[in-house]
Phi, psi and omega in degrees: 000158194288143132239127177223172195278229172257357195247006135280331159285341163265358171272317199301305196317317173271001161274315174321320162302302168317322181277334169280001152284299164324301178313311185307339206238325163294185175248354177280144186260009173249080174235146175254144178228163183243145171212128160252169200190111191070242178241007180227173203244148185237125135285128186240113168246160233213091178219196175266138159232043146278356172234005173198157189093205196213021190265314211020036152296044210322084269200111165258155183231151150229168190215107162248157189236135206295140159243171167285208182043200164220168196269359159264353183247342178136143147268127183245142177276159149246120207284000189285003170228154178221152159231142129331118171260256200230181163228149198236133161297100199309000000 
């Protein structure tokens, strides 16, 4: 699991809610968003998870994950750690 701290998990998390308007407003039940923050870069994916994963509760997650690099060389995510911000009962 990502570990970050508890004053970046409350930033992605209220950024992430900006991203939970948008997800509301698609017809996609999978969307990914990018944010930096400090020095380092995040992806927050947003999905269903009667259409994606392996729960089929229905359940939107959102979940982000740290990316590499740097912003002169390009950011890659690494999907092998995730941290869960929050879950919503669809």
């Amino acid at each position: 699991m990502l570990q970050i701290s508890e004053k970046d998990f409350r930033h992605l998390a209220k950024y992430s809610s900006k991203c939970f308007e948008e997800y509301k407003k698609s017809k996609d039940d999978n969307l990914w968003f990018g944010v930096e923050y400090k020095t380092t870069a995040y992806d927050i994916n947003i999905y269903d998870t009667n259409y994606y994963g392996n729960r089929n509760d229905g359940m939107v997650v959102c979940v982000a994950y740290q990316c590499e690099g740097s912003k002169e060389k390009g950011w890659s995510a690494n999907w092998s750690e995730g941290k869960v911000l929050w879950e919503i009962k669809k």
